[in-house]
Residue, then its C-alpha position, 0 to 999 in steps of 0.5 A: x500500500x501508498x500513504x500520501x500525505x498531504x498538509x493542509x493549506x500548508x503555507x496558510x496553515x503555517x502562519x495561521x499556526x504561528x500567529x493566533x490573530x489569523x486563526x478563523x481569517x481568510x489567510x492568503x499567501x503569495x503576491x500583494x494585490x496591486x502587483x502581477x503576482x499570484x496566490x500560493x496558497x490560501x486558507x480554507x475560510x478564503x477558499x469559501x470566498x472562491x479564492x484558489x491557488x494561482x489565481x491572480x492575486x487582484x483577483x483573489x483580493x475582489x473575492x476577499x478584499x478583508x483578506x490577509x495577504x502575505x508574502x510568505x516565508x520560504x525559508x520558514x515553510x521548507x524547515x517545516x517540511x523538513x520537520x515532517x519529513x523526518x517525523x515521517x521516517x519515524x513511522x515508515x524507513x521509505x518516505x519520498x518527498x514529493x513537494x513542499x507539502x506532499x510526502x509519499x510513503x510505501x506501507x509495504x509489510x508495515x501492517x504486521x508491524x504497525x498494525x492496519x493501513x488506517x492505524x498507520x495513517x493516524x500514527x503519521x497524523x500524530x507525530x506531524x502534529x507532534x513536531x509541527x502542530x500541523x494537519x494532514x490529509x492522508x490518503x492510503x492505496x495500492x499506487x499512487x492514483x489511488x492514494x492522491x485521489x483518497x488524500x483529496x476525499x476528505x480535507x482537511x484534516x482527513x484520512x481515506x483508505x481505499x483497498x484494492x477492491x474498492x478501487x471501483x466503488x471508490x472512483x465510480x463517484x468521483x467527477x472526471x476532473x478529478x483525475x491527475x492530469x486532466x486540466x480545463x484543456x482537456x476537460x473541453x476536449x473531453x466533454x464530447x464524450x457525454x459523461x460526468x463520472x468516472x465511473x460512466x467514462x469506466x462503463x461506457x467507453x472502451x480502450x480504443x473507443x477512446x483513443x479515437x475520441x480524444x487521441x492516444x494519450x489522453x485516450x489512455x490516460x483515461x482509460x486506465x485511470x478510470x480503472x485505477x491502474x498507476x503502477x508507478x510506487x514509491x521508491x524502495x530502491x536505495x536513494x541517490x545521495x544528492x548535495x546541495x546549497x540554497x538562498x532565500x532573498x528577503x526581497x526578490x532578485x531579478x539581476x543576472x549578474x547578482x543571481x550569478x555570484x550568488x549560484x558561484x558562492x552556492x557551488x562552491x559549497x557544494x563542491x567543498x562538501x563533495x570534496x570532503x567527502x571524496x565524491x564527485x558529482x554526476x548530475x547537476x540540478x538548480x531549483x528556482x522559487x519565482x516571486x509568485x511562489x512557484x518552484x521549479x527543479x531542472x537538471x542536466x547529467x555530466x558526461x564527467x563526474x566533477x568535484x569542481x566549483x567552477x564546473x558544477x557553476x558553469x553547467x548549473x548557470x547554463x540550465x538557468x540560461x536554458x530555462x529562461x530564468x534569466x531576467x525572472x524575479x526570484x525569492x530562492x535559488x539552489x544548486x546541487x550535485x546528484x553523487x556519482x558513486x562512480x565515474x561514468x564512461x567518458x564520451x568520445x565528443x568530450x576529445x580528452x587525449x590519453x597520456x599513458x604515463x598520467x595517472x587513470x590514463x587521463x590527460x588532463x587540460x591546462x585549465x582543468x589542471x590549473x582548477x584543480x590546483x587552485x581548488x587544492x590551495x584553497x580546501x588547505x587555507x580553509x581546513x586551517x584558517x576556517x570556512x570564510x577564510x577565503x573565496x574565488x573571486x567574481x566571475 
C-alpha cells in the first residue's frame, strides 16, 4: 500500500499556526494585490470566498478584499517540511518527498508491524502534529492514483483508505476532473464524450473507443485511470545521495549578474562538501522559487563526474540560461550535485587525449589542471584558517 500525505493549506496553515490573530481569517499567501503576482496558497475560510491557488492575486483580493495577504516565508515553510519529513521516517524507513507539502510513503509489510493501513495513517497524523502542530490529509492505496485521489476525499484534516477492491466503488463517484492530469484543456476536449463520472467514462467507453475520441494519450490516460491502474510506487530502491546549497532573498532578485555570484558562492559549497567527502558529482540540478511562489527543479547529467566549483557553476548557470530564468524575479535559488558513486564512461565528443604515463590514463587540460590546483590551495587555507577564510573571486 501508498500513504500520501498531504498538509493542509500548508503555507496558510503555517502562519495561521504561528500567529493566533489569523486563526478563523481568510489567510492568503503569495503576491500583494496591486502587483502581477499570484496566490500560493490560501486558507480554507478564503477558499469559501472562491479564492484558489494561482489565481491572480487582484483577483483573489475582489473575492476577499478583508483578506490577509502575505508574502510568505520560504525559508520558514521548507524547515517545516523538513520537520515532517523526518517525523515521517519515524513511522515508515521509505518516505519520498514529493513537494513542499506532499510526502509519499510505501506501507509495504508495515501492517504486521504497525498494525492496519488506517492505524498507520493516524500514527503519521500524530507525530506531524507532534513536531509541527500541523494537519494532514492522508490518503492510503495500492499506487499512487489511488492514494492522491483518497488524500483529496476528505480535507482537511482527513484520512481515506481505499483497498484494492474498492478501487471501483471508490472512483465510480468521483467527477472526471478529478483525475491527475486532466486540466480545463482537456476537460473541453473531453466533454464530447457525454459523461460526468468516472465511473460512466469506466462503463461506457472502451480502450480504443477512446483513443479515437480524444487521441492516444489522453485516450489512455483515461482509460486506465478510470480503472485505477498507476503502477508507478514509491521508491524502495536505495536513494541517490544528492548535495546541495540554497538562498532565500528577503526581497526578490531579478539581476543576472547578482543571481550569478550568488549560484558561484552556492557551488562552491557544494563542491567543498563533495570534496570532503571524496565524491564527485554526476548530475547537476538548480531549483528556482519565482516571486509568485512557484518552484521549479531542472537538471542536466555530466558526461564527467566533477568535484569542481567552477564546473558544477558553469553547467548549473547554463540550465538557468536554458530555462529562461534569466531576467525572472526570484525569492530562492539552489544548486546541487546528484553523487556519482562512480565515474561514468567518458564520451568520445568530450576529445580528452590519453597520456599513458598520467595517472587513470587521463590527460588532463591546462585549465582543468590549473582548477584543480587552485581548488587544492584553497580546501588547505580553509581546513586551517576556517570556512570564510577565503573565496574565488567574481566571475
Amino acid at each position: 500500500m501508498i500513504a500520501l500525505v498531504d498538509l493542509d493549506a500548508f503555507f496558510a496553515q503555517i502562519e495561521q499556526l504561528e500567529n493566533p490573530q489569523y486563526r478563523g481569517k481568510p489567510v492568503i499567501i503569495g503576491g500583494r494585490p496591486g502587483g502581477r503576482g499570484v496566490v500560493a496558497t490560501a486558507s480554507y475560510e478564503a477558499r469559501t470566498f472562491g479564492v484558489h491557488s494561482a489565481m491572480p492575486t487582484n483577483t483573489a483580493y475582489r473575492l476577499c478584499p478583508d483578506g490577509i495577504f502575505l508574502r510568505g516565508d520560504m525559508a520558514k515553510y521548507s524547515d517545516y517540511s523538513r520537520r515532517i519529513f523526518e517525523a515521517l521516517h519515524d513511522v515508515t524507513p521509505v518516505v519520498e518527498k514529493a513537494s513542499v507539502d506532499e510526502f509519499y510513503l510505501d506501507l509495504s509489510g508495515m501492517e504486521k508491524l504497525s498494525g492496519s493501513a488506517k492505524e498507520i495513517g493516524t500514527r503519521c497524523k500524530a507525530v506531524i502534529k507532534e513536531a509541527t502542530g500541523l494537519t494532514c490529509s492522508i490518503g492510503i492505496g495500492p499506487n499512487r492514483l489511488i492514494a492522491k485521489l483518497a488524500s483529496e476525499y476528505r480535507k482537511p484534516d482527513g484520512l481515506t483508505v481505499v483497498s484494492k477492491n474498492q478501487i471501483n466503488r471508490f472512483l465510480d463517484a468521483l467527477p472526471l476532473k478529478a483525475m491527475r492530469g486532466i486540466g480545463p484543456k482537456t476537460l473541453k476536449r473531453i466533454a464530447k464524450l457525454n459523461v460526468e463520472t468516472i465511473g460512466q467514462l469506466r462503463e461506457r467507453y472502451t480502450l480504443e473507443a477512446l483513443k479515437q475520441a480524444v487521441g492516444e494519450r489522453t485516450g489512455s490516460t483515461l482509460y486506465h485511470q478510470a480503472r485505477g491502474s498507476y503502477p508507478e510506487r514509491a521508491a524502495t530502491h536505495k536513494p541517490q545521495h544528492s548535495i546541495s546549497k540554497e538562498t532565500t532573498f528577503s526581497e526578490d532578485i531579478s539581476d543576472p549578474q547578482q543571481l550569478k555570484q550568488v549560484m558561484q558562492k552556492l557551488a562552491f559549497n557544494v563542491a567543498r562538501s563533495l570534496r570532503k567527502k571524496g565524491k564527485k558529482g554526476g548530475v547537476v540540478n538548480i531549483r528556482v522559487c519565482l516571486g509568485d511562489f512557484s518552484t521549479y527543479t531542472r537538471q542536466q547529467k555530466l558526461t564527467r563526474a566533477t568535484d569542481s566549483d567552477a564546473e558544477i557553476a558553469r553547467f548549473g548557470w547554463e540550465l538557468f540560461k536554458q530555462n529562461d530564468y534569466v531576467g525572472k524575479a526570484l525569492r530562492l535559488i539552489g544548486i546541487g550535485v546528484v553523487v556519482a558513486d562512480e565515474l561514468p564512461a567518458m564520451e568520445e565528443s568530450e576529445n580528452i587525449q590519453i597520456d599513458l604515463f598520467a595517472q587513470n590514463g587521463v590527460k588532463e587540460t591546462d585549465d582543468v589542471k590549473s582548477d584543480g590546483v587552485v581548488t587544492t590551495a584553497m580546501d588547505e587555507i580553509l581546513d586551517k584558517f576556517g570556512e570564510g577564510s577565503i573565496r574565488r573571486g567574481g566571475r
